[in-house]
Every structure is written in structure tokens, then in C-alpha cells.
N, C-alpha and C positions, 0 to 999 in steps of 0.2 A: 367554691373556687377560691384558691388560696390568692398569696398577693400577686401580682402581673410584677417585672419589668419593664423596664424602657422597652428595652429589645423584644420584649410580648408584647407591648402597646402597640408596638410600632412595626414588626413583621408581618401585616396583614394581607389575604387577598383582598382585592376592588380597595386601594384605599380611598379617603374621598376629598384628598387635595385636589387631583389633574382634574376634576369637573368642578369643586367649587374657584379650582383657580381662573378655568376657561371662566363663569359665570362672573366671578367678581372685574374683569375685563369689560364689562359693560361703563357706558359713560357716567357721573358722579359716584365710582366706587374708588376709593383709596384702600390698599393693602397695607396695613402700619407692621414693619419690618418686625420678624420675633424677636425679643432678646434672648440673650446666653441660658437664661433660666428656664426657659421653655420646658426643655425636656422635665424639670423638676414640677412643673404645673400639670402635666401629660402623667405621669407619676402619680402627684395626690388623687387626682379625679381616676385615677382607674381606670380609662375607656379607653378603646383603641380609635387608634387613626383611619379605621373601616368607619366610625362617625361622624357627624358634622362638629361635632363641638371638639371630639379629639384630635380632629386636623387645625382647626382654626387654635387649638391653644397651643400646638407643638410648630403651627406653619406663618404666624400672625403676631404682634402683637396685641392686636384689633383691627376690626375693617370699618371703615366710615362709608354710612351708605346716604345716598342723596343729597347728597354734596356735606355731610356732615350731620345731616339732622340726628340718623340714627347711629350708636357704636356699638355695633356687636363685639364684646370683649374675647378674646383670646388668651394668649402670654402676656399680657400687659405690657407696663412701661408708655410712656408716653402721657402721664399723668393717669392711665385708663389702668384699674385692677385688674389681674388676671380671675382667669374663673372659678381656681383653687379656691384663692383667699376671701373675693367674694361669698365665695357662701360659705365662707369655715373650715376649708378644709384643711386638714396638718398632713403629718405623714401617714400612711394607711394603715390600719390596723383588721387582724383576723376577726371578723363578725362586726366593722363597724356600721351605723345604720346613715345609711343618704340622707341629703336632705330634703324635707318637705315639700322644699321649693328651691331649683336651681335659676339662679341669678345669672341671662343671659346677656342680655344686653341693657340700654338705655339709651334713653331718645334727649335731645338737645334742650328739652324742657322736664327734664328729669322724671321722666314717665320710666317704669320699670319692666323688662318681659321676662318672663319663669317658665321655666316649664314645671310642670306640675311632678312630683314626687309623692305626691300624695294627700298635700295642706292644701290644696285647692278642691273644690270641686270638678267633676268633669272625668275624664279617663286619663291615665296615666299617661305623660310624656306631651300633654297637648301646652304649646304655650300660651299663656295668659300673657295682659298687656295691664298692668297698672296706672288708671291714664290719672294725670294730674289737675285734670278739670272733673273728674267725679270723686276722687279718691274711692275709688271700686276697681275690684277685678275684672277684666273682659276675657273672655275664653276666645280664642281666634281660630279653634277650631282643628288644628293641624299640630304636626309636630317640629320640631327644630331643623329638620332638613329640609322641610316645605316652607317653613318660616323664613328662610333666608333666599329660598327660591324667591316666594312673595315678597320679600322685601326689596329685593335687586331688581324687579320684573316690575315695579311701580304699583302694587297692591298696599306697599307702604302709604306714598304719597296719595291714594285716595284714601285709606282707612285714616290718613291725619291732619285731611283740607280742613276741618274745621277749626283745628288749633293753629291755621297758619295765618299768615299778615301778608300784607305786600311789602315787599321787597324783603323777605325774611332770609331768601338768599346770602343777599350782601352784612346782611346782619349775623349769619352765624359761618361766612365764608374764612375769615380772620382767626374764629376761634379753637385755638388746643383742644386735643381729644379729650382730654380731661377735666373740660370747662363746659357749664349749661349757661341756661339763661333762665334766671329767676324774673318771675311776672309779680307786678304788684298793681293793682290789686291781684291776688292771686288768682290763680286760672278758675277754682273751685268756688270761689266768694259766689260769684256770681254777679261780682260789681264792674266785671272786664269791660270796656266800652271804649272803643278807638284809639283818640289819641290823648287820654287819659291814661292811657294806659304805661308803666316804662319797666324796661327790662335793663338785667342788668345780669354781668357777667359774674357766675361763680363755681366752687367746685361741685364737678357733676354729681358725685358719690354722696357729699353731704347734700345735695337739695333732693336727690332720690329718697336719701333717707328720710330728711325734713318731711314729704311730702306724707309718706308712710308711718311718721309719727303722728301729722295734724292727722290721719284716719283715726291711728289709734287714740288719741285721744276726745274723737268727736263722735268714739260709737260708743254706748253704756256694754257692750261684750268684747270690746277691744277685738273686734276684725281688724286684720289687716295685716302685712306682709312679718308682722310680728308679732301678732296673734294665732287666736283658733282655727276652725274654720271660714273664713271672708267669704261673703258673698260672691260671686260669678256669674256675671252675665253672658250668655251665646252658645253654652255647651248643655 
């Protein structure tokens, strides 16, 4: 299959805006408006808007789900990357190869979700959850169209009660889509403990990455979202 256009991405039957739009209508979901450049992000990624990822990057610039915790990326803007640049990609070329791991979203503690390309474990297309308290892979088991079901449908907020606080609401209600909260002691130490504990506001893109660095530099095989192989739990 040669290169797609716009107008190929985007002449689809069943596309899967008008049911992801109905769904993100649910309470704590915000739609963050596309910018101008959309269509050029819809473009690199090559996928048509029959998919969940190619509607949200041509129809979004990001969605915040549960009141913020989670940013599934889109077209960017809003300090949030789009899902092109995210994982590398330029303008398309005849035979070039995907990546290993698509970079779908992030969670408000800089936790990372992929879906698999092939650098994970597991079957192709299931997304992983890079949590920031194990620096390990999680398999969830499903792919990107169920994953955003699950995540609007409150599958989120039970798979991430244990990283929450009370009143973590009011603590991350204020902040820009393209701001986390960094924990110190960090979530992973295993030194976390109440109100010793303090966060603090920074950008989401470098504390995901942060996060995926201390892996790779605390495995002697360098797993991790920039590495070989990483370990995966669930699949």
C-alpha cells in the first residue's frame, strides 16, 4: 500500500468520531479543540479516521479523562504532543517501518500507555500502561478502541485507586493538559508515605520520559520504553 492522503484517511465508511464523540459526552471528559495542523498529524501516522487514534488526531487536540487525570493525545497543542511527533514520526515514506511502541496517552503522574507494535510483549495492538510506581510494563489486555471505552466507563479510576490521595481532585483540577505532578519521594522508591509526601507541578512529556529513564538506568539490560525487550505484566 502506497502512501494514503488526507482525503484517503479521511473518506472512510463507519468513521469513529460520531460514537467516540457520543462517549466522550460522559461527565469528567473534556474534548481539547483540534488545531490547524491536524490534518498534517492524520498524514504522518497513515491511519484512517475508520480508527480510534485517527479520529482523535484529525478530531481533538487531546481528551482529558476523569477530570484530568488521564490525556489521551491527539493533534496536540495545549502544551500536549500530538501522536505523530510523539513517537517520531516525519513525513511518510514508501516501506517505512512503525514503531515498536505507539505513544498514546499519559496519566497526570506521568505514567505512559502504548500500544504494542511489536517492542512489547503480548499480541500486537494490545495497550500497555507504564505505571510510575513500578517502572514496569502492564499489559491491559485490550486494544485502543476498548482502551478508551475503558477509560471513560471508569475502568480507569479502579485500575489507578492505588496511586490516588484524597482530594487529588482539587489538586490536579487547575492544571494545563500539558503539566503532571511529580511525587517525591518518588512513587517507585517505595519511600511514599502520607503526608511526607509533596508533589509538584511539571511538564508532563519530560516526567514520562524521567520516569522511563530511571527504568532504564536501574535494569543491567536496559528494559524499558527505550530499550529491548521490557518485561510485561498481564498479557
Amino acid at each position: 500500500m502506497g502512501i494514503r492522503t488526507v482525503s484517503d484517511l479521511t473518506q472512510v465508511d463507519d468513521p469513529a468520531w460520531p460514537t467516540l464523540a457520543r462517549m466522550f459526552q460522559r461527565p469528567g471528559v473534556e474534548v481539547l479543540a483540534p488545531p490547524e495542523w491536524a490534518p498534517e498529524v492524520l498524514y504522518r501516522l497513515q491511519i484512517t479516521t475508520r480508527s480510534t487514534l485517527g479520529a482523535l488526531a484529525l478530531y481533538t487536540g487531546g481528551v482529558l479523562v476523569d477530570h484530568g487525570w488521564l490525556r489521551l493525545l491527539g493533534g496536540g497543542g495545549y502544551g500536549l504532543p500530538d501522536l505523530a511527533t510523539i513517537n517520531g514520526l516525519g513525513a511518510p515514506e514508501e516501506g517505512a517501518i512503525a514503531p515498536q511502541k505507539l505513544v498514546v496517552a499519559f496519566d497526570v503522574l506521568g505514567g505512559t500507555f502504548a500500544v504494542n507494535g511489536g517492542g512489547l510483549p503480548g499480541p500486537l495492538g494490545d495497550v500497555h500502561y507504564f505505571a510510575p510506581d513500578t517502572l514496569e510494563w502492564h499489559c491491559l489486555g485490550f486494544g485502543q478502541g476498548a482502551f478508551t471505552e475503558w477509560a471513560v466507563s471508569g475502568g480507569l479510576a479502579e485500575y489507578v485507586a492505588d496511586l490516588r490521595w484524597p482530594g487529588w481532585e482539587l489538586d490536579i483540577e487547575d492544571l494545563p493538559p500539558g503539566t503532571g505532578l511529580s511525587v517525591y519521594p518518588p512513587l517507585w522508591s517505595g519511600a511514599v508515605s502520607g503526608h511526607l509526601v509533596e508533589r509538584h507541578a511539571v511538564v508532563l512529556e519530560g516526567l514520562a520520559v524521567w520516569h522511563q529513564e530511571m527504568a532504564d538506568r536501574m535494569s543491567p539490560l536496559g528494559d524499558g520504553l527505550l530499550g529491548g525487550d521490557p518485561p510485561s505484566e498481564g498479557c
